[in-house]
Each structure stands twice: as structure tokens, then as C-alpha cells.
C-alpha positions in Angstrom: -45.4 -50.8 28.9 -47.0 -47.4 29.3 -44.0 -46.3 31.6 -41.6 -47.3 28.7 -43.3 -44.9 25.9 -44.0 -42.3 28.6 -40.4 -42.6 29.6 -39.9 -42.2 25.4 -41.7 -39.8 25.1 -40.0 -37.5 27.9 -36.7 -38.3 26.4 -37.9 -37.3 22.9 -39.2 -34.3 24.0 -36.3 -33.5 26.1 -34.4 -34.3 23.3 -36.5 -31.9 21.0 -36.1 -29.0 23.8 -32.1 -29.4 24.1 -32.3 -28.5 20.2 -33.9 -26.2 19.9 -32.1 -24.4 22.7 -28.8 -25.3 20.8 -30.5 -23.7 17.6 -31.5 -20.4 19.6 -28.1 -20.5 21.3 -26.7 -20.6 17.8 -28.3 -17.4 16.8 -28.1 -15.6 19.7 -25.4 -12.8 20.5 -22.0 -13.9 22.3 -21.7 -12.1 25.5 -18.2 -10.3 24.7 -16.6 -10.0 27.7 -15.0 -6.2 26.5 -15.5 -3.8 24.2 -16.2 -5.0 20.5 -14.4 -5.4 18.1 -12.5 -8.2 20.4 -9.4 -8.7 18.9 -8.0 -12.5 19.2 -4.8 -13.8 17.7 -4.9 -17.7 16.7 -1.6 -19.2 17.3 -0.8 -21.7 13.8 -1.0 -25.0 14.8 -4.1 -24.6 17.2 -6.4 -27.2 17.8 -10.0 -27.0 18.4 -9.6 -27.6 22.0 -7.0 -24.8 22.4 -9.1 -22.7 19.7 -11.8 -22.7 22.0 -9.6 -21.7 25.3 -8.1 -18.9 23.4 -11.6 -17.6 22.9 -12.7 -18.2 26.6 -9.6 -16.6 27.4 -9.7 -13.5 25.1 -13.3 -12.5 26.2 -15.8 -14.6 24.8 -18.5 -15.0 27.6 -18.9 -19.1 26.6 -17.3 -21.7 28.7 -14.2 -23.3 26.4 -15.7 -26.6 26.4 -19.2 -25.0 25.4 -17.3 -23.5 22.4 -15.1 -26.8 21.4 -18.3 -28.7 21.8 -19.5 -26.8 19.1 -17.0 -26.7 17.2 -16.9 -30.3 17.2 -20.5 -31.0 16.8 -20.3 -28.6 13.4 -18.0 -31.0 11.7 -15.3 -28.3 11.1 -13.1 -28.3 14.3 -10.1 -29.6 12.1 -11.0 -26.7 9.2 -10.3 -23.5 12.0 -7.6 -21.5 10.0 -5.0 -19.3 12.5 -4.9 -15.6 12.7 -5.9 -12.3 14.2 -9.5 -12.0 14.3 -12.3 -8.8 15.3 -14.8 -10.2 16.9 -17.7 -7.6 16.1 -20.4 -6.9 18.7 -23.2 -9.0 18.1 -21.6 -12.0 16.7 -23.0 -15.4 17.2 -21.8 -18.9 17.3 -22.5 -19.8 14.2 -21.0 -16.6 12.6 -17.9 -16.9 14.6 -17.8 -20.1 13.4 -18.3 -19.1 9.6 -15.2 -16.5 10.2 -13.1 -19.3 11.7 -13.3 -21.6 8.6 -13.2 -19.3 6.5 -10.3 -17.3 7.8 -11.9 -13.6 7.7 -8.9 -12.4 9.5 -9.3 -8.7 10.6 -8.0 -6.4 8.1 -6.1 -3.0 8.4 -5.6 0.2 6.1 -2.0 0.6 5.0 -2.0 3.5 2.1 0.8 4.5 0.5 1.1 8.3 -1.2 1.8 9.4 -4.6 5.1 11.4 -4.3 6.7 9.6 -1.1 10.1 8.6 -1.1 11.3 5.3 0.2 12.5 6.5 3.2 8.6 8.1 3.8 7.4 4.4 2.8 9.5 3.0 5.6 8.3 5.9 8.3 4.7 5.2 7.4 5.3 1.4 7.8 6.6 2.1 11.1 3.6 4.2 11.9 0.8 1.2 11.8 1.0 -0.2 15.3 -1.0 -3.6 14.1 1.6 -4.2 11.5 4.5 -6.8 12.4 7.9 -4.6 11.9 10.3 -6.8 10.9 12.0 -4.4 8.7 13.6 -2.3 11.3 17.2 -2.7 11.2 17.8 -3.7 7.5 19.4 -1.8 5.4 17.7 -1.0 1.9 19.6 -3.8 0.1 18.1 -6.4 2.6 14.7 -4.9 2.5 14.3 -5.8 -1.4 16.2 -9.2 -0.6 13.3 -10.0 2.0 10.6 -9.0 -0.3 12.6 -11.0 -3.3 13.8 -8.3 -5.5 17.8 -9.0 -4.3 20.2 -6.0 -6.3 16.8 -3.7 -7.3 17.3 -0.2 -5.9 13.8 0.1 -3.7 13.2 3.9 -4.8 9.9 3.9 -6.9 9.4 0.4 -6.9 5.9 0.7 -4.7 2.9 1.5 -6.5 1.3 4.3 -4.5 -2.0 3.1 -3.2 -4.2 1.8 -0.2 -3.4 -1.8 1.1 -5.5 -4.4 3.1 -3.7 -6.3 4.9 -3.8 -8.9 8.2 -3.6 -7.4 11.2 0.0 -8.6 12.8 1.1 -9.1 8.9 4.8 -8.0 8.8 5.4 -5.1 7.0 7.1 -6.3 4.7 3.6 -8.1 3.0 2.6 -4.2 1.9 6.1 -4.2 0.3 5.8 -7.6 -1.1 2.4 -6.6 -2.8 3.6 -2.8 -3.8 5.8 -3.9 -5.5 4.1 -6.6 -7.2 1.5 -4.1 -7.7 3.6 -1.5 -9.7 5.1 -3.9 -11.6 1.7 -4.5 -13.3 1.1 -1.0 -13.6 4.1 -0.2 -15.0 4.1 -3.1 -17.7 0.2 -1.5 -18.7 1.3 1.4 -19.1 4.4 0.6 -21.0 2.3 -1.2 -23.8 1.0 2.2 -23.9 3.6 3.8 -24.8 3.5 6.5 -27.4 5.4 6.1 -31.0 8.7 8.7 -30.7 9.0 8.1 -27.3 12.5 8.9 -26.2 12.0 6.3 -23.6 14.1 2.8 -24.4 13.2 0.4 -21.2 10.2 0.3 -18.7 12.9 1.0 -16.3 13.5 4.6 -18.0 10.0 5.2 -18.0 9.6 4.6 -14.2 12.5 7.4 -14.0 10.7 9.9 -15.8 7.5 9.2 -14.4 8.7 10.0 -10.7 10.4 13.4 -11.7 6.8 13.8 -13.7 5.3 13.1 -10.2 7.5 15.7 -8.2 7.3 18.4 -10.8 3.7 18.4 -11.5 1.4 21.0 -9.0 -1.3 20.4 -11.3 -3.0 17.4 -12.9 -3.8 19.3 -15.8 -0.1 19.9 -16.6 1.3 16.4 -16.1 1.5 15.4 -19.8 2.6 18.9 -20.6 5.5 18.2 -18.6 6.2 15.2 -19.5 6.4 16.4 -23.2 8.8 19.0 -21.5 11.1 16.5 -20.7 10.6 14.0 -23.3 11.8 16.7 -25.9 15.1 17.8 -23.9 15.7 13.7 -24.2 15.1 14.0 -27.7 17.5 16.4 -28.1 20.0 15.8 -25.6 19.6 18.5 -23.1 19.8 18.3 -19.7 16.7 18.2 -17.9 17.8 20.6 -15.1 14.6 19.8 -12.7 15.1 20.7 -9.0 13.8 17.8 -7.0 16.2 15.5 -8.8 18.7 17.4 -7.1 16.7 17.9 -4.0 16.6 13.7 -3.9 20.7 13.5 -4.5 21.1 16.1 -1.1 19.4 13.2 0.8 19.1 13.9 4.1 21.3 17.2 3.9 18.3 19.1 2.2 16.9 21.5 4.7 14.0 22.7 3.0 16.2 25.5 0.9 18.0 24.7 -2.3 20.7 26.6 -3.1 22.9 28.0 -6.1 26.0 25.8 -4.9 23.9 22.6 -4.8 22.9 23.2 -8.4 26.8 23.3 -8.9 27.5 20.5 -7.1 27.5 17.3 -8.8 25.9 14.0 -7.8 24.4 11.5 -9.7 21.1 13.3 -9.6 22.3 16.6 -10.5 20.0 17.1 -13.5 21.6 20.5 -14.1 25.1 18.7 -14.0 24.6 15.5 -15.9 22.5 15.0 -19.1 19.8 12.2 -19.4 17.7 10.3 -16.8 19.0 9.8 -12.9 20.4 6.6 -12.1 17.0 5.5 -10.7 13.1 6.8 -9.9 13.6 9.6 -7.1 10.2 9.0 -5.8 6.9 6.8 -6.2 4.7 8.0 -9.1 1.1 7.0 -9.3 -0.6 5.6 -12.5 -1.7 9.0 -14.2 2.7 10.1 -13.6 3.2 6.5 -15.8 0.7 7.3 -18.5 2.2 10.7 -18.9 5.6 9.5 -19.0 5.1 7.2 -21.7 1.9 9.6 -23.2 3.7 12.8 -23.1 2.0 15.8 -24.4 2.3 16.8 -28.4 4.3 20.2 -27.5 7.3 22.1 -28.7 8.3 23.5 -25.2 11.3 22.9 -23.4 10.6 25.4 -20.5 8.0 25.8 -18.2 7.6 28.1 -14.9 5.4 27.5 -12.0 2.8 30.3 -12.2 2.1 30.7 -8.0 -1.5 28.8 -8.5 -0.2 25.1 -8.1 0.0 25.0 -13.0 2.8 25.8 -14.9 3.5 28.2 -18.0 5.3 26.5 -20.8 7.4 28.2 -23.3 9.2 27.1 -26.3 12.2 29.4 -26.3 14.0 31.2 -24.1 13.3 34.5 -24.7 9.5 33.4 -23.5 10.5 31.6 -20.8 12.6 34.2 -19.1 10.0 36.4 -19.5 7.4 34.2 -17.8 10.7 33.8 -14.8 10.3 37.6 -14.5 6.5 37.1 -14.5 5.8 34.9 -12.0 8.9 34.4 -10.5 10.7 38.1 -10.2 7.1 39.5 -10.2 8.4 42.3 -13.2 
């Protein structure tokens, strides 16, 4: 009888030590196997068992069926979600655990520029080396019809901001939420739109705020330029801004604009044609929107860059000619 409940009491005490040593092994630092952050991809479809050899395998100092023990023992071997994970120095059991369920896939930076062109979208895209690329290859038109936005013209339609995404997301999930993103903006700042506004359609406003984008060197002058252009709409006059024609050169722009390609027309010759481009010539940020639809109270129809990055607006001619010899012809 006494070698029973001493043999009890061993195995309860053996049982309390094993425990405890599973609740200090919980807490205590894996022993990475290289340098942290570990990066680990989880294939979809993974079960526990192969969870835990992709671990093993990948660098984690724990034997796979140490890990998939766990894992089963927690009650959440069938919750583990797939993706790319950074496993951070330090990390214990029961956080990587915690990151598994919960599907705290590592994250990367994609930002996109006020400014950029769609062709500078797609170079940038092609720039992030933990980015999927399935883009490359497509044309424009199948771009937008794999982010689902078949027959829309792709220039402007990104909002210019920074983008967390996955790591081994394709690239076309920064598209997908660009453009989702700049749809929102541009509806908010469409139902701000001033009273007068020359501006019919969302779409027109989008125009105007990318050329409001390109011609602006300083903040300070964005609604003044904006009223610039919203006036010569009002009145019918052609807008004759330079990086509208820049954008309809396309790739045979070399850096210098010339008298000829002022004379030659294209669909974005703004000194040729009257009105709006066809489409946005460029992605403008959310202060370009307000001021296209929040255009400055101003009579000019003119304005000069000064050489400092702002503009001089004139009114008439006669003023603004004299501001070209100003800053310009330096008379």
C-alpha cells in the first residue's frame, strides 16, 4: 500500500515537473537557426504535421514533432492560416503560435508617389523583390481587367499613397487596393465640389486634378492654379499646359520640349485642342482633388513659374508677358 501512493506520488510529481517545463518551454525564446527575422512561407492547404516540418525545416531550432505536439496539445492545429511569416528574434512557442492563428503574415512597404505616371507605377512594382510579379507581360488593358476595372484607362486611377501588403502578394493586390482607394477619395472630394464648378463628372475632375498635380511647384499655389484652369474652362480657352503635351510625346520626350511639339497635335495637345485631355495624365494626390473641385476665387488666366518652385498669376496678357520677361527672359 505504501509503495502504491509512493509510486503516486512520483508520478504526480513527475507529472507536475513535465508542466512546468512545458510552461517555461512555452515562454522561453526559439533557438532561430539564422538570422532573425526568419522568413517562412506556409504553403495553403498545410496541415499541422507539415506546418510543423516547414518550421523545423526553415530554421526553427525545435524538433517538427516537438512543434506539432504543441500545436496539437493547444487545440488550434486545424486553425493555422497559410502565408509568409517573420519570425522575429526572440519569439516563443506560444507567440509563434498566436501569429499562426491569427495569420500575422509579414508585411511590406509598397508607396506610391504623387505625380507618377502609370508606367512609373509599374517600374516601382517591379522594384519590390517580395512582391509576386504577375503583371509582367500584360498589356495595360489586361492589367485593369485583372484588377477588375475591364475598358478603364489605368492612368490616374491609383491613389498615391503607402501600401502594406503580404509579402509574396502579387502585385497586382497594391493595384487592386489603389485603385479602390482613389475611388473613395475621389467620390469625397467630389461631394465637395465647389458651386460654378466648370467640372460636369468625377471623371473630369480626376483630369484636372492630375494636370493640377504636374503644374503645381508649390503647395501654396495649387488652388490658384486650379482657378487658372477652371476659368479658361469657363470660358472656353484652351488650357495650353505643357506636361499635358509632355504626357501625349510618351516615350519620345527626351527631357526638352520643343516649339514643333507644341504644334503637333495629339490628343493631349492642350495648346492644340480646347477642353480636358481624354484621360488623367498622371496620379494626383488628395490636396490636387480638393483643388480641382475647390479652385481658387481668382480672375487669372495666366500664371508663370517665378524660378523658386511658386508661380505668378496675372489676369491679362499684358501682365503676364511682362511677368514671361521677368522671370523667364530675365528683362
Amino acid at each position: 500500500m505504501r509503495a502504491l501512493r509512493n509510486l503516486l506520488i512520483f508520478v504526480l510529481l513527475a507529472a507536475g515537473l513535465g508542466w512546468a517545463a512545458f510552461q517555461w518551454w512555452l515562454l522561453r525564446p526559439l533557438p532561430l537557426q539564422t538570422p532573425a527575422p526568419l522568413s517562412v512561407d506556409i504553403a495553403a492547404g498545410s496541415s499541422s504535421r507539415a506546418v510543423a516540418e516547414r518550421l523545423a525545416d526553415a530554421g526553427v531550432g525545435v524538433p517538427a514533432p516537438v512543434l506539432y505536439a504543441w500545436f496539437r496539445l493547444s487545440g488550434q492545429s486545424r486553425a493555422l492560416k497559410a502565408g509568409s511569416y517573420d519570425l522575429e528574434a526572440g519569439i516563443t512557442p506560444e507567440r509563434l503560435l498566436q501569429k499562426l492563428v491569427r495569420g500575422e503574415q509579414a508585411l511590406r512597404s509598397v508607396t506610391l508617389v504623387e505625380g507618377w505616371t502609370f508606367r512609373d507605377v509599374l517600374a516601382a512594382l517591379r522594384g519590390v523583390p517580395d512582391l509576386t510579379p504577375d503583371l509582367d507581360g500584360l498589356s495595360p488593358a489586361q492589367i485593369m481587367e485583372r484588377i477588375g476595372r475591364p475598358g478603364v484607362h489605368p492612368e490616374g486611377r491609383f491613389f498615391p499613397d503607402t501600401y502594406r501588403v503580404a509579402r509574396r502578394a502579387p502585385a497586382s493586390a497594391v493595384l487592386r487596393q489603389a485603385a479602390q482607394v482613389m475611388d473613395a477619395r475621389l467620390a469625397q472630394a467630389w461631394s465637395q465640389r465647389a458651386p460654378g464648378s466648370p467640372l460636369k463628372t468625377p471623371e473630369e475632375a480626376l483630369i484636372l486634378a492630375s494636370i493640377v498635380e504636374k503644374e503645381t511647384g508649390a503647395a501654396a499655389d495649387r488652388a490658384h492654379v486650379a482657378g487658372v484652369f477652371s476659368n479658361r474652362l469657363r470660358i472656353g480657352m484652351r488650357l495650353q499646359t505643357d506636361p499635358t503635351v509632355i504626357y501625349g510625346l510618351g516615350e519620345r520626350f527626351d527631357g526638352n520640349l520643343r516649339k514643333i511639339d507644341l504644334q503637333t497635335d495629339t490628343p493631349y495637345n492642350s495648346y492644340t485642342r480646347a477642353g480636358l485631355p481624354p484621360t488623367p495624365i498622371a496620379m494626383p494626390g488628395w490636396a490636387a482633388l480638393l483643388a480641382a473641385v475647390q479652385p481658387a476665387d481668382t480672375r487669372a488666366l495666366y500664371f508663370v513659374a517665378r524660378g523658386d518652385g511658386s508661380s505668378h498669376f496675372s489676369s491679362t496678357l499684358d501682365e503676364h508677358n511682362a511677368a514671361v520677361r521677368r522671370y523667364i527672359l530675365n528683362r
